[in-house]
C-alpha positions in Angstrom: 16.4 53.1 -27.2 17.0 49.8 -28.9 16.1 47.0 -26.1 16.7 43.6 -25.9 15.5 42.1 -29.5 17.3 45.0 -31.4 20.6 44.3 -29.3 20.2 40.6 -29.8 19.6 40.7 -33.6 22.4 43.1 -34.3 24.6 39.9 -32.3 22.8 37.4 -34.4 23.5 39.6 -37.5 27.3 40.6 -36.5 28.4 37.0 -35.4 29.6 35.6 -38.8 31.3 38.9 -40.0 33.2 38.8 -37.3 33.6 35.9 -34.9 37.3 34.2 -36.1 38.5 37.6 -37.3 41.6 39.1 -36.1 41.4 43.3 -35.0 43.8 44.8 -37.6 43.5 48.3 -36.2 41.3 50.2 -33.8 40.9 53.8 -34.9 38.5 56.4 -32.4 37.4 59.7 -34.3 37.0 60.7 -30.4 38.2 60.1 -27.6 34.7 59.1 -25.9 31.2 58.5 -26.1 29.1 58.7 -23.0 32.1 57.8 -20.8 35.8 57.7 -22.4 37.2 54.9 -24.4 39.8 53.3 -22.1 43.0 53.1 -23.4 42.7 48.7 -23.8 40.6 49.1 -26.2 43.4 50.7 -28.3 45.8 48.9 -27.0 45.0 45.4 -26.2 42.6 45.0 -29.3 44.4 45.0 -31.9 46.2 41.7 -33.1 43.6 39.5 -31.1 41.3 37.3 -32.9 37.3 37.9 -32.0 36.6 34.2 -30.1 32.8 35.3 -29.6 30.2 38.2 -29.5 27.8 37.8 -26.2 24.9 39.9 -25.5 24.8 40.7 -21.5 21.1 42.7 -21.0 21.2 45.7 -23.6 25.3 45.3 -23.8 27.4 43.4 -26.7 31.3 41.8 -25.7 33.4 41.1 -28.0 35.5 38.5 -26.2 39.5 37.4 -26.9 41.9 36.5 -25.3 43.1 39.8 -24.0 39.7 41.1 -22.4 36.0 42.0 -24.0 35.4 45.0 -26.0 32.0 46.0 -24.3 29.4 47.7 -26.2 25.9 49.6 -25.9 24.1 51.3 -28.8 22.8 54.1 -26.2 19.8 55.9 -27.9 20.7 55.6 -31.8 24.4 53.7 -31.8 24.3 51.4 -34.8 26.6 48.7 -36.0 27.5 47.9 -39.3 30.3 45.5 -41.1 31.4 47.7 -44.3 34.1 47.6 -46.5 37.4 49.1 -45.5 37.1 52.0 -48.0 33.4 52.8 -46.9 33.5 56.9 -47.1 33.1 58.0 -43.4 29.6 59.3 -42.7 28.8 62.0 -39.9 28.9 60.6 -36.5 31.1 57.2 -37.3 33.4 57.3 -33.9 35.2 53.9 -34.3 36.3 51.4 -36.5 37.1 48.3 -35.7 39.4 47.0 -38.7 39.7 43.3 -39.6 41.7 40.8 -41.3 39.4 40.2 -44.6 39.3 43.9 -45.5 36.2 44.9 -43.4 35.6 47.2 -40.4 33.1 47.2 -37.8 31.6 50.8 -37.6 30.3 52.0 -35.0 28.1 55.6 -35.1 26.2 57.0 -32.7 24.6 60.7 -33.4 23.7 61.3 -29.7 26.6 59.9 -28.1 24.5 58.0 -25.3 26.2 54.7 -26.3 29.6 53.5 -24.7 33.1 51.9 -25.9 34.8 50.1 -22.8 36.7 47.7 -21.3 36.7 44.0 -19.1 39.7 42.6 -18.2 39.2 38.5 -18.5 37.7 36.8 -15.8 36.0 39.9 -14.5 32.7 41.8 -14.5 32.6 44.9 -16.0 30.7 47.4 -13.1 28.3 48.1 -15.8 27.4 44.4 -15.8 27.6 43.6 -12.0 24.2 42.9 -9.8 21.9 42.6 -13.2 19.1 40.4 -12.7 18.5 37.2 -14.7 18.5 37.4 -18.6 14.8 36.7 -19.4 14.6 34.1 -22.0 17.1 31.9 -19.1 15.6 29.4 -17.0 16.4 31.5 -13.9 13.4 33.9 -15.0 10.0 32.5 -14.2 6.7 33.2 -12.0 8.0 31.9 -9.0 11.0 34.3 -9.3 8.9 37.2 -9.9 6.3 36.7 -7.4 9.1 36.1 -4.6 11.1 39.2 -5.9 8.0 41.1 -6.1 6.7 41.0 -2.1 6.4 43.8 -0.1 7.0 46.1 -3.0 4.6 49.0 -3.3 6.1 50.8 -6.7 4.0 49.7 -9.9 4.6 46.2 -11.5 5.2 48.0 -15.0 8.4 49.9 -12.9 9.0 46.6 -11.2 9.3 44.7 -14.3 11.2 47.4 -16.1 14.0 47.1 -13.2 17.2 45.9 -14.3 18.2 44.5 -10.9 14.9 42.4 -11.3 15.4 40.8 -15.0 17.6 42.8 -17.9 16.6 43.6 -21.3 12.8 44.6 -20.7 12.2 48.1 -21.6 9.4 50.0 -21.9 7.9 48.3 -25.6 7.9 45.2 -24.1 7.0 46.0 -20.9 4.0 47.1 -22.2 3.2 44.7 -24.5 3.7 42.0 -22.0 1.5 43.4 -19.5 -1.4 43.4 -21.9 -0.7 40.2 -23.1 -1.1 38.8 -19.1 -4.1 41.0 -18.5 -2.1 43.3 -15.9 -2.4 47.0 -15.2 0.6 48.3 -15.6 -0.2 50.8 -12.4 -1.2 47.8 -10.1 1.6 47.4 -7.1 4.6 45.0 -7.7 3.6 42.8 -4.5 -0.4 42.9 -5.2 -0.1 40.8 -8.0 -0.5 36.9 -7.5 1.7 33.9 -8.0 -0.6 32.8 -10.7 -0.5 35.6 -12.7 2.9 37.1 -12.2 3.3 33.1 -14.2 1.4 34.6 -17.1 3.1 38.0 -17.0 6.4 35.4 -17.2 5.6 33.8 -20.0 4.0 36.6 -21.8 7.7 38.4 -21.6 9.4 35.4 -23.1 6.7 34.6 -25.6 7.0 38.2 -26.9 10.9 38.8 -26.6 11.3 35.2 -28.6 8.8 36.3 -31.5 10.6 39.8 -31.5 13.6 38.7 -32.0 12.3 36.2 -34.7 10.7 39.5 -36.7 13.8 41.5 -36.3 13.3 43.9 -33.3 11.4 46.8 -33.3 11.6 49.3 -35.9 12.5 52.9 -33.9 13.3 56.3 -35.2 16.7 55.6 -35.0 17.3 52.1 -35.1 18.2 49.3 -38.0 19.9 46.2 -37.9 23.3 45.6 -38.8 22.5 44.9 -42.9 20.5 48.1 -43.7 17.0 46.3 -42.8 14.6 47.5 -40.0 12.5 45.5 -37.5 9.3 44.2 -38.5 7.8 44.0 -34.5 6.8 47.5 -34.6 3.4 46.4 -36.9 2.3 43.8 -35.0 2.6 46.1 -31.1 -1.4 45.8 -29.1 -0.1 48.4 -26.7 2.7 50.4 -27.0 2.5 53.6 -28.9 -1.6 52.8 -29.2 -2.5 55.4 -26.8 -6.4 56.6 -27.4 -6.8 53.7 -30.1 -9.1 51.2 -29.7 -8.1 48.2 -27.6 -7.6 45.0 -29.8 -9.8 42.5 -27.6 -12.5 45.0 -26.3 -12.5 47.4 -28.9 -12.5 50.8 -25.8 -10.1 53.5 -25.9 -6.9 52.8 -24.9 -5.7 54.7 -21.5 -2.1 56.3 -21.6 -0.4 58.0 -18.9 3.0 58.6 -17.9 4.8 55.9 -14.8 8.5 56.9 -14.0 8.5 59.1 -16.8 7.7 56.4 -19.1 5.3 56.3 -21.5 2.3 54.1 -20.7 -0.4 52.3 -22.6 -2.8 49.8 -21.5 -6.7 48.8 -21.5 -8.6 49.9 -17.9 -11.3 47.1 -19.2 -8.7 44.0 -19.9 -6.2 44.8 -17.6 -6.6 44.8 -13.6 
């Protein structure tokens, strides 16, 4: 599933195609993806001009006057600005058209991904009782370790919690708990102030140079100009599983924690 450096560079990559455009049209191949497509969408869309595209967690709005267009990629949604006359491919559900000739295409094989609906100056469901946005000043040590007391469930789970901070899945989960020298199995609230610091700054460190490289290549997933990631070369943990550890050189240890995928060092982590 594309997590929070894919989401973010498909906004960085959307925002001049379509930020000042005016929706033309809104045409749906079907009448739902995951959930149905509310009838605003149809309705209130068209004719309004795009004043901004937000990222909220793993969700894009497309805001105007009218209410926000809210968007998630699910498993293998993508997102692409074409030309108007761009033959329809297999598994293209919408099309957003705009004002200079283009449409925003959205396809989605599996269907996992979601087209809704916020009124202005509400919050979508969806988006109600997230935790902080992790690259915000709101996310730190301190806000971890308090969060993190008492709780007995592993601080890879912990971390992965969208309550607790949005937008870290399982890649960079992983790659931040190596990076702060944590096992990924070791209870939430057994983990100190001073290193729940590092663990902080490890996620926003390697969410920061994602998004910088592109994301994170996945089966499925490529950015909204053709061109994958370029994260997925430079992972220590994830997807390493039986490899040697970069700093120690052992086999890494993989095992499976809320039916996640897990991959970390038993020497450099504790």
């Amino acid at each position: 599933m594309p997590e929070l450096p894919e989401v973010e560079t498909a906004r960085r990559g959307l925002r001049p195609h379509v930020v000042g455009r005016t929706v033309i049209q809104v045409q749906l191949r079907r009448p739902d993806l995951r959930w149905p497509i509310p009838r605003e969408v149809e309705e209130l869309l068209p004719e309004r001009r795009i004043d901004a595209i937000r990222r909220r967690a793993k969700y894009l709005l497309l805001d105007t006057d009218a209410g926000s267009a809210l968007l998630h990629l699910g498993m293998s949604g993508s997102l692409r600005v074409l030309p108007e006359d761009t033959p329809v491919r297999a598994h293209d559900h919408v099309d957003i058209a705009l004002d200079n000739g283009r449409v925003l295409r959205l396809n989605d094989p599996r269907r996992f991904g979601c087209l809704l609906w916020q009124r202005p100056g509400e919050t979508h469901p969806l988006l109600a009782g997230l935790g902080p946005e992790p690259l915000s000043d709101g996310f730190d040590g301190e806000y971890l370790f308090a969060l993190s007391r008492g709780r007995k469930a592993p601080v890879k789970t912990f971390l992965m919690d969208q309550s607790v901070v949005v937008g870290v899945g399982n890649i960079y989960a992983a790659e931040a708990l190596f990076s702060a020298g944590i096992s990924p199995l070791r209870a939430a609230g057994k983990v100190s102030r001073e290193r729940y610091a590092a663990l902080a700054e490890a996620v926003k460190s390697i969410l920061t140079h994602a998004i910088a490289r592109g994301g994170t290549t996945l089966r499925d997933f490529i950015s909204p100009d053709g061109a994958p990631g370029y994260f997925e070369q430079e992972l220590l943990a994830y997807g390493r599983g039986g490899q040697p550890c970069p700093r120690c050189g052992r086999a890494l240890k993989q095992a499976s924690i809320g039916q996640r995928a897990t991959v970390w060092c038993g020497h450099c982590q504790r």
